[in-house]
MDTraj code that builds the backbone (N, CA, C; nanometers):
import mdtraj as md
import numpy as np

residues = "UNK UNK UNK UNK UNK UNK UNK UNK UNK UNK UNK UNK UNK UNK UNK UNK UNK UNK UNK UNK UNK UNK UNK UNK UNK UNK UNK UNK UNK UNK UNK UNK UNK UNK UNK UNK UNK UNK UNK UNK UNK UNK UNK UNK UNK UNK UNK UNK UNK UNK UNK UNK UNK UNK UNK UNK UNK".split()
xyz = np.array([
    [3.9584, 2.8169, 18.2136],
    [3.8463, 2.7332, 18.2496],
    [3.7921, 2.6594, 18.1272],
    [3.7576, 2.7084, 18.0103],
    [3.6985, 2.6530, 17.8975],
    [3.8448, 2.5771, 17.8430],
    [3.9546, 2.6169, 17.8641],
    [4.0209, 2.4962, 17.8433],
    [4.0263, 2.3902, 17.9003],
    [4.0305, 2.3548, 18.0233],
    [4.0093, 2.2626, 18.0974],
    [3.8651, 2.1968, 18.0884],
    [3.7645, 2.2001, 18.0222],
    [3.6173, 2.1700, 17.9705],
    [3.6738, 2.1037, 17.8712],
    [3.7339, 2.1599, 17.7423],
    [3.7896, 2.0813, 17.6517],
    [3.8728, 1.9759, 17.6587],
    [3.9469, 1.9518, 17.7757],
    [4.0564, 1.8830, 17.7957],
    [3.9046, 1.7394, 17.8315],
    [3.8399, 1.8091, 17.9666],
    [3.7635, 1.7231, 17.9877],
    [3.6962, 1.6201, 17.9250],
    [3.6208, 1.6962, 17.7960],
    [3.5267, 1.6508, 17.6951],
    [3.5987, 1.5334, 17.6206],
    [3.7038, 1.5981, 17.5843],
    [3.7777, 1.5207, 17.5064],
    [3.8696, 1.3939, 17.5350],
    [3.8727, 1.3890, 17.6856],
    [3.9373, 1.2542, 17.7523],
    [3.8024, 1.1627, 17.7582],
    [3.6936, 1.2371, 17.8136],
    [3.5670, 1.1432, 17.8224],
    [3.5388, 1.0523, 17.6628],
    [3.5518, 1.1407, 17.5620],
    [3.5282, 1.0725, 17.4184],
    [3.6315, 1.0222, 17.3644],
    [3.7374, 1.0701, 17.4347],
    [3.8464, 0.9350, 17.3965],
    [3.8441, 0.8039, 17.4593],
    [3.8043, 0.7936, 17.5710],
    [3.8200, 0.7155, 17.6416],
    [3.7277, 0.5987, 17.6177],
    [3.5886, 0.6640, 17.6138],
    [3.4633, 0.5960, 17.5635],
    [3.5043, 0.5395, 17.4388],
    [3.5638, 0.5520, 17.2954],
    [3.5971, 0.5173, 17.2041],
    [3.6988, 0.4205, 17.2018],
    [3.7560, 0.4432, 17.2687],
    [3.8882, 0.3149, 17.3324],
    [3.8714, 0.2316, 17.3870],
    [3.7217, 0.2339, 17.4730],
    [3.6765, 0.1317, 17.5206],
    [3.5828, 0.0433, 17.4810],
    [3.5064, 0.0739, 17.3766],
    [3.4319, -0.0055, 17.2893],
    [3.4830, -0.0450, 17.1692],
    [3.5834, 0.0379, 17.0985],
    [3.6404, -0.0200, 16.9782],
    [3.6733, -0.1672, 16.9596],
    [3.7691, -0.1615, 17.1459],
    [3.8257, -0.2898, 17.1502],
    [3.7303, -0.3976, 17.2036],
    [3.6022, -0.3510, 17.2131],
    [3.5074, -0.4654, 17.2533],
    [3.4215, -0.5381, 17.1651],
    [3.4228, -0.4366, 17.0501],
    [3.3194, -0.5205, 16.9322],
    [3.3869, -0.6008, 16.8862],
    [3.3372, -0.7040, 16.8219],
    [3.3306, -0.8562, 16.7802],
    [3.2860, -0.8207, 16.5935],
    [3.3469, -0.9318, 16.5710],
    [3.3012, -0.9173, 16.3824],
    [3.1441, -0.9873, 16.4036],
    [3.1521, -1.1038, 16.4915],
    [3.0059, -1.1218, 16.5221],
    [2.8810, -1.0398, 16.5170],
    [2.9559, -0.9088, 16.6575],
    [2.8672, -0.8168, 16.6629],
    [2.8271, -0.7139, 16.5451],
    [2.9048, -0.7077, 16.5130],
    [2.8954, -0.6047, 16.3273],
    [2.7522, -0.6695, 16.2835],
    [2.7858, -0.8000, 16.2274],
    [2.7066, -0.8618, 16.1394],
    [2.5822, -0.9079, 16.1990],
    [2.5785, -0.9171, 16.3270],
    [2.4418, -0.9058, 16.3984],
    [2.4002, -0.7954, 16.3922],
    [2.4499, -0.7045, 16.4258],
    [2.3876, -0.5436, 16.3372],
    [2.3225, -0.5255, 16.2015],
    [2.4354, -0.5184, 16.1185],
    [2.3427, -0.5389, 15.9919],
    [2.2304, -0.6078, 15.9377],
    [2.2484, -0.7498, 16.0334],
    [2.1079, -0.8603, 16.0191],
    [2.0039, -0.7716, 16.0015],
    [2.0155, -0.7558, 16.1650],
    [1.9347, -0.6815, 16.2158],
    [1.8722, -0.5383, 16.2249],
    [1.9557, -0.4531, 16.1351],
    [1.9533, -0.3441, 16.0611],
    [1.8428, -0.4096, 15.9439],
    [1.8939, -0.4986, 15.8226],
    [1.8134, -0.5245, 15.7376],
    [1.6660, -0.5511, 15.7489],
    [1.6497, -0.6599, 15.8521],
    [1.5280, -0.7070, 15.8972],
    [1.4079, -0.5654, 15.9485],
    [1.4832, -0.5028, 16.0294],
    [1.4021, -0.3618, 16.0723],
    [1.3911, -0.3230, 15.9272],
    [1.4381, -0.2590, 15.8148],
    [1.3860, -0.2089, 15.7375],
    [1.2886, -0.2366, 15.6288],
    [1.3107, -0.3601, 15.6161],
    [1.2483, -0.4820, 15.5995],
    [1.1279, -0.4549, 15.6354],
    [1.0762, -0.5064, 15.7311],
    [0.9553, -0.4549, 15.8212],
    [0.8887, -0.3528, 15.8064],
    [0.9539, -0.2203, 15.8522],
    [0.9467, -0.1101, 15.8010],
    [0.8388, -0.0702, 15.7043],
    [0.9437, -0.1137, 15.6297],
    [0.8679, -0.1208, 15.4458],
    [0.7415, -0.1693, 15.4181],
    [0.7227, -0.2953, 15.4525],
    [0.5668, -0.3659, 15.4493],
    [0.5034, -0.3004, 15.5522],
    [0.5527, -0.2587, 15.6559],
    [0.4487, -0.2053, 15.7537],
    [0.3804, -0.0691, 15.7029],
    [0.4870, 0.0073, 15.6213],
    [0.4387, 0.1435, 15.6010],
    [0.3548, 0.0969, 15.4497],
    [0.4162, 0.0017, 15.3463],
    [0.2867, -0.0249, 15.2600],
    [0.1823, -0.0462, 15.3173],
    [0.1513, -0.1537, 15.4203],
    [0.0133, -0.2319, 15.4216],
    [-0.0575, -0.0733, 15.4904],
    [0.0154, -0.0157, 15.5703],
    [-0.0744, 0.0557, 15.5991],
    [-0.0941, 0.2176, 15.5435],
    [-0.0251, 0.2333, 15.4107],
    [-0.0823, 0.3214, 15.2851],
    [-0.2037, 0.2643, 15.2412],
    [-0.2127, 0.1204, 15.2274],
    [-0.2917, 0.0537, 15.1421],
    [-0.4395, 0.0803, 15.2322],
    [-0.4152, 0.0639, 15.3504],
    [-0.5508, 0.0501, 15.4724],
    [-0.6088, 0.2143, 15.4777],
    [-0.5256, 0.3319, 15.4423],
    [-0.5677, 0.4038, 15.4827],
    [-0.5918, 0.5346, 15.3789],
    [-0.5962, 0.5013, 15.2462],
    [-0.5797, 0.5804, 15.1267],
    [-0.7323, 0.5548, 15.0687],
    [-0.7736, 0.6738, 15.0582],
    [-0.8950, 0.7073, 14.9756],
    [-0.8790, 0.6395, 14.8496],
    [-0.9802, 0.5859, 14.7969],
    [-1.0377, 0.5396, 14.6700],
    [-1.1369, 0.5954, 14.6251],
])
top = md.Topology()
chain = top.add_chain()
for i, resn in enumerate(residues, 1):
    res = top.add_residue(resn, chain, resSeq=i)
    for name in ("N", "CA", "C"):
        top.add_atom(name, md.element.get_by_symbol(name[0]), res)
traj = md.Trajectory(xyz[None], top)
């Protein structure tokens, strides 16, 4: 039985992986990272401005 779970698991995550590999785009990559950068980006000033708003003097 727990072999047949494994067999299972492991066709589902192969399968899933086989099916998106061949769908991403170099486009899509680099719209990621944009957009990776920009969020952290953000991030960053958001968590300064609001150290700055909320820190004892």
């Amino acid at each position: 039985m727990a072999n047949n779970d494994i067999q299972l698991r492991s066709g589902i995550v192969g399968g899933t992986f086989l099916s998106t590999i061949f769908n991403i785009t170099f486009n899509d990559i680099v719209f990621t990272i944009i957009m990776a950068g920009i969020g952290a980006v953000v991030s960053f000033f958001v968590s300064c401005l609001l150290r700055r708003l909320f820190t004892k003097k």
